[in-house]
C-alpha positions in Angstrom: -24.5 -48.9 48.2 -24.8 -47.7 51.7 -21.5 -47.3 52.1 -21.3 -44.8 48.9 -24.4 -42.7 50.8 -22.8 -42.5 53.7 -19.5 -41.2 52.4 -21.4 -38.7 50.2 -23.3 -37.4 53.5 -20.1 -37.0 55.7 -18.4 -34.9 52.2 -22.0 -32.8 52.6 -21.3 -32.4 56.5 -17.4 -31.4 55.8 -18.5 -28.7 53.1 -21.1 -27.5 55.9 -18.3 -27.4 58.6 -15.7 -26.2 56.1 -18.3 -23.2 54.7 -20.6 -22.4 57.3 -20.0 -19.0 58.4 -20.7 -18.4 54.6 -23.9 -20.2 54.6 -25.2 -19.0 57.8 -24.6 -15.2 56.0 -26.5 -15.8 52.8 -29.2 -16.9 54.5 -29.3 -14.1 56.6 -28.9 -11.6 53.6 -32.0 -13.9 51.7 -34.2 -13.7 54.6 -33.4 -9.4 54.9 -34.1 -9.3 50.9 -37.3 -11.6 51.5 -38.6 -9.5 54.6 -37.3 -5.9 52.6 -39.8 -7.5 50.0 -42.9 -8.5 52.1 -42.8 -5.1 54.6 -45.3 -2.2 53.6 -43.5 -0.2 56.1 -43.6 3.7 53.9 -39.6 3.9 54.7 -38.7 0.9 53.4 -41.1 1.3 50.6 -39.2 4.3 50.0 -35.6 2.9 49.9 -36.8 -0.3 47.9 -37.9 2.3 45.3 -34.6 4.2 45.1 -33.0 0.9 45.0 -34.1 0.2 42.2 -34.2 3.3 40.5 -30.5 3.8 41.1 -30.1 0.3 39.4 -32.1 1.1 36.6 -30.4 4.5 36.4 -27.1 2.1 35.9 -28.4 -0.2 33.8 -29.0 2.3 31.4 -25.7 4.5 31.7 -23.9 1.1 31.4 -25.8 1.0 28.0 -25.2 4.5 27.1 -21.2 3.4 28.4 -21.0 0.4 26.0 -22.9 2.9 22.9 -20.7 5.0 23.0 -17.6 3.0 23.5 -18.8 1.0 20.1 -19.7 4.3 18.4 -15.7 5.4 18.9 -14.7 2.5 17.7 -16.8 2.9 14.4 -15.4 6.6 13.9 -12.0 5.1 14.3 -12.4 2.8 11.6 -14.4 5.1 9.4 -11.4 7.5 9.9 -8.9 4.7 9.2 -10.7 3.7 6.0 -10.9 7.4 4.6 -7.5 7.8 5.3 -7.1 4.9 3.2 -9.0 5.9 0.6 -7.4 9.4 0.7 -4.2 7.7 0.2 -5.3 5.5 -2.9 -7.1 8.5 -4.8 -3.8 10.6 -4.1 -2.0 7.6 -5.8 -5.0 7.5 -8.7 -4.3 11.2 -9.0 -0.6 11.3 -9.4 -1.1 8.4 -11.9 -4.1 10.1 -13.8 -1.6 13.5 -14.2 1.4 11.4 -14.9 -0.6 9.8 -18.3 -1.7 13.4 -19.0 1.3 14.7 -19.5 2.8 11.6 -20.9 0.0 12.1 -23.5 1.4 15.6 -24.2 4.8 14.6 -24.9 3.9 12.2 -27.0 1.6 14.4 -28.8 4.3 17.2 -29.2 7.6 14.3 -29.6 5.3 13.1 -32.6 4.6 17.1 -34.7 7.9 18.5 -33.5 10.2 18.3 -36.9 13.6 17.6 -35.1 15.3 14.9 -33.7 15.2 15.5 -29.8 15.2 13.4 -26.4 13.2 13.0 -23.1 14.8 13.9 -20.0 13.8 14.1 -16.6 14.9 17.1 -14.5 16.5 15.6 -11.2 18.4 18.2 -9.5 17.7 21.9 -9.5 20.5 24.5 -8.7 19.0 26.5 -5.4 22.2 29.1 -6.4 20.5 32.2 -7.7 22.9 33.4 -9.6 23.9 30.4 -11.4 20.2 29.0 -12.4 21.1 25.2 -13.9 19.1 22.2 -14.3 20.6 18.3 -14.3 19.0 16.0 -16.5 19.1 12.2 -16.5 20.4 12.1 -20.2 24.2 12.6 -21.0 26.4 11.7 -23.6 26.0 7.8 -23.7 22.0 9.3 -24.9 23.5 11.6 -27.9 23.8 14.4 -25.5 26.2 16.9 -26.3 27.2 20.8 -25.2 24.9 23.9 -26.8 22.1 21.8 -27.6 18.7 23.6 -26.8 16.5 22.2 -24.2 12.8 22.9 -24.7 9.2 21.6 -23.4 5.8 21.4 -25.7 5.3 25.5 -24.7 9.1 26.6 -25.6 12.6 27.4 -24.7 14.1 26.2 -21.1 17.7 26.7 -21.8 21.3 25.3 -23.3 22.9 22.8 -22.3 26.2 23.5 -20.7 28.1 20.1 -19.5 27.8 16.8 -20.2 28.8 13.2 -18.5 28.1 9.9 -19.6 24.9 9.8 -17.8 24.1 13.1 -16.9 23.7 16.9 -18.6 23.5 20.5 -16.9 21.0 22.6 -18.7 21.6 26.7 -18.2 17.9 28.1 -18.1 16.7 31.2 -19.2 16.5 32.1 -15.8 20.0 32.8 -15.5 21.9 35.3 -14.4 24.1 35.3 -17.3 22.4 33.9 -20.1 21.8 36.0 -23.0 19.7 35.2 -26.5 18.9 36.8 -29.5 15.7 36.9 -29.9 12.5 38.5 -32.4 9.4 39.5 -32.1 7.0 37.4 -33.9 4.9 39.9 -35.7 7.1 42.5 -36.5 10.2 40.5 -36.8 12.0 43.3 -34.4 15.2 41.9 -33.0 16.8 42.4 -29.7 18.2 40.5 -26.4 16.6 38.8 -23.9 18.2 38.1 -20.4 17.2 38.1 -17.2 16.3 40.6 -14.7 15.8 38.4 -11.6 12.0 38.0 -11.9 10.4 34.7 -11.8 9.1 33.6 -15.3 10.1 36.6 -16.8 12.9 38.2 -18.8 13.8 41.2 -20.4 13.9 42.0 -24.3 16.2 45.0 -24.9 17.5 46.6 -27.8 13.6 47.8 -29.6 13.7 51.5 -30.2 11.2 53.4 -28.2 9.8 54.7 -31.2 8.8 50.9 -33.0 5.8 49.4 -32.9 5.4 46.8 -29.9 2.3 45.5 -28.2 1.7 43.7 -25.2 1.0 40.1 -26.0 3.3 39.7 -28.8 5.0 36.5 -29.1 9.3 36.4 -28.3 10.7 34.0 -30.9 14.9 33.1 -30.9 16.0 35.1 -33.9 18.3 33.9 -36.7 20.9 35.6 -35.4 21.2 33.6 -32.4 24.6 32.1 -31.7 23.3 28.5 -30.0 20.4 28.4 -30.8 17.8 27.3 -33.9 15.6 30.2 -34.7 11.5 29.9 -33.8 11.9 28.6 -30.3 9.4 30.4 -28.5 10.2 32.1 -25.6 7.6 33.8 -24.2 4.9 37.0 -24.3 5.5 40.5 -23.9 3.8 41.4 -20.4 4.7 44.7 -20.0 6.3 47.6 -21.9 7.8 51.0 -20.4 9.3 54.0 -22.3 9.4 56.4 -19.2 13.2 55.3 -19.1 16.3 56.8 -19.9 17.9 56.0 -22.9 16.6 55.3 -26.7 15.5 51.8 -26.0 12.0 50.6 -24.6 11.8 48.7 -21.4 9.9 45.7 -22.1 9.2 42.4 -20.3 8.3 39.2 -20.9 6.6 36.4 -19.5 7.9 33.3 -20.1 5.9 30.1 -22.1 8.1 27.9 -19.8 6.7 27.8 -16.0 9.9 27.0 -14.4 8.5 26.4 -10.5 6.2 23.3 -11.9 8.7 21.7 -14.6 9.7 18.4 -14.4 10.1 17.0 -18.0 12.0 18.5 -20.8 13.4 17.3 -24.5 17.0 18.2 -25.6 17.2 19.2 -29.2 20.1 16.9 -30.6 19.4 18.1 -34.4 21.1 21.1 -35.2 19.7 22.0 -38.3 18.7 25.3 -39.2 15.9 23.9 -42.5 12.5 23.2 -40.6 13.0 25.5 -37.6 13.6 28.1 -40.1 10.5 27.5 -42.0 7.1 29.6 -42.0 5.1 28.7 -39.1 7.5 26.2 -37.3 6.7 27.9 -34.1 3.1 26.7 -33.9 4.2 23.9 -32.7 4.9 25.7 -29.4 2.1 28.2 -29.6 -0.8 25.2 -30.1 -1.4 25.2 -33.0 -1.5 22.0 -35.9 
C-alpha cells in the first residue's frame, strides 16, 4: 500500500515538473482576475465594466448570429417545400384540364352522328406556306386520304397522306386549301381560303349587293368536293364592300383555335345522309 502512494506522488511530482511553467501561469492569471475583482480602484472599475459589457454585447450578437442562421435555414426549406408544392399543383392542373377535355370528347364522340377517330396532333409543319398537321392515326386505324378532320367546335382540315401509323392533315390555314362553303342563314354560297391571318379566312364569291351580317355562321356547302356538307367553319368577323370588283370582302374567324389544338377526330364515314340533315351543325355550334 505504501508502495502504490508513493508511486502515485512521484507521477504527481513528474506532471508538476513536466507542466510547471503552465501552472505557475494560471495561477498568476487567477490571482490578476481575483485582485481585478477585489480592487475599488475607479480605473479598474471602469475596465471591469467594459469587460463585461463587451461580453455581453457578444453574448447577444452570438444569439442574434445563431437566429438568424436558423431563420435562413427555415426560408430555405419553406422555399423548397413551395417549390414542391408548385410542382404538384402544376401536375394536379395539367391532370384536372386533361379530364376536362377528355370529358368533351367524349361528350361530342357520343352526339356526333358519324363514325370518326381520336388523334393526337404530334408534329406541326413551322412551313408557312404549306400549313399541315401529323396525327398519330394512319391507315392500320382506318385512316385514309380526303377524310375531314374536325374538333367538337368544327372543321380543321383534309387529310392528305397516310402511313401505316401516321396521317398528314392540310388545315384550313393553308396556303392552298380551298372549300366550298355556305352561309348558314341565308344559304349564300362561296369560297373560303386563306389570306394569311391567324384563325381567319376569307369567304369570296357573295355579291356586294346580298344580304350578309357579321356573326353569321360559315357552314361547308353541298357543293364541296371533299368534304360532307354542315362542318362548321367559323363566323363572319368582318365585311368590306369598299373594294373593287362585284364581290364583297368578307372575313371569317375561325370555330377552330389553331395556336391551342392538340386533339382532333378524323371523319372515316363518308356519307352524305346525317350531315345533310336539318340542324346537324348544332352539334358544332353547342347545341343538343
Amino acid at each position: 500500500m505504501h508502495w502504490k502512494f508513493r508511486n502515485l506522488l512521484d507521477g504527481l511530482y513528474q506532471i508538476i515538473d513536466i507542466y510547471r511553467n503552465y501552472l505557475v501561469l494560471l495561477g498568476l492569471i487567477l490571482l490578476s482576475v481575483f485582485l481585478l475583482q477585489s480592487n475599488e480602484n475607479p480605473q479598474l472599475t471602469y475596465i471591469r465594466q467594459r469587460v463585461i459589457f463587451i461580453a455581453a454585447l457578444l453574448s447577444n450578437h452570438t444569439g442574434d448570429l445563431s437566429a438568424a442562421i436558423e431563420s435562413a435555414r427555415d426560408r430555405n426549406l419553406l422555399r423548397q417545400e413551395n417549390i414542391e408544392l408548385a410542382k404538384r399543383n402544376i401536375v394536379l392542373e395539367d391532370a384536372y384540364l386533361e379530364n376536362v377535355k377528355l370529358r368533351q370528347m367524349l361528350k361530342f364522340s357520343a352526339r356526333f352522328p358519324l363514325q370518326t377517330i381520336p388523334a393526337q396532333i404530334i408534329f406541326k409543319s413551322p412551313n408557312p406556306k404549306f400549313s399541315t398537321l401529323t396525327l398519330n392515326k394512319g391507315s392500320r386505324d382506318g385512316v385514309r386520304k380526303r377524310q375531314s378532320v374536325i374538333t367538337d367546335k368544327g372543321l380543321v382540315g383534309l387529310i392528305v397522306a397516310v402511313s401505316e401509323d401516321y396521317s398528314e392533315c392540310q388545315i384550313l390555314l393553308d396556303q392552298t386549301f380551298r372549300a366550298a362553303a355556305k352561309i348558314q342563314r341565308t344559304r349564300l354560297n362561296g369560297i373560303v381560303f386563306w389570306q394569311g391571318q391567324p384563325n381567319e379566312v376569307g369567304f369570296y364569291g357573295v355579291l356586294k349587293n346580298l344580304d350578309v351580317r357579321v356573326g353569321d355562321v360559315i357552314l361547308t356547302s353541298d357543293y364541296s368536293e371533299f368534304f360532307l356538307p354542315n362542318f362548321c367553319i367559323g363566323v363572319v368577323s368582318g365585311i368590306n364592300n369598299e373594294i373593287a370588283g362585284i364581290f364583297k370582302d368578307i372575313r371569317v374567324q375561325t370555330a377552330v383555335d389553331f395556336n391551342r389544338l392538340e386533339e382532333v377526330f378524323i371523319v372515316t364515314d363518308t356519307s352524305k345522309t346525317a350531315s345533310s340533315r336539318s340542324g346537324f351543325e348544332n352539334v358544332f355550334l353547342g347545341e343538343q
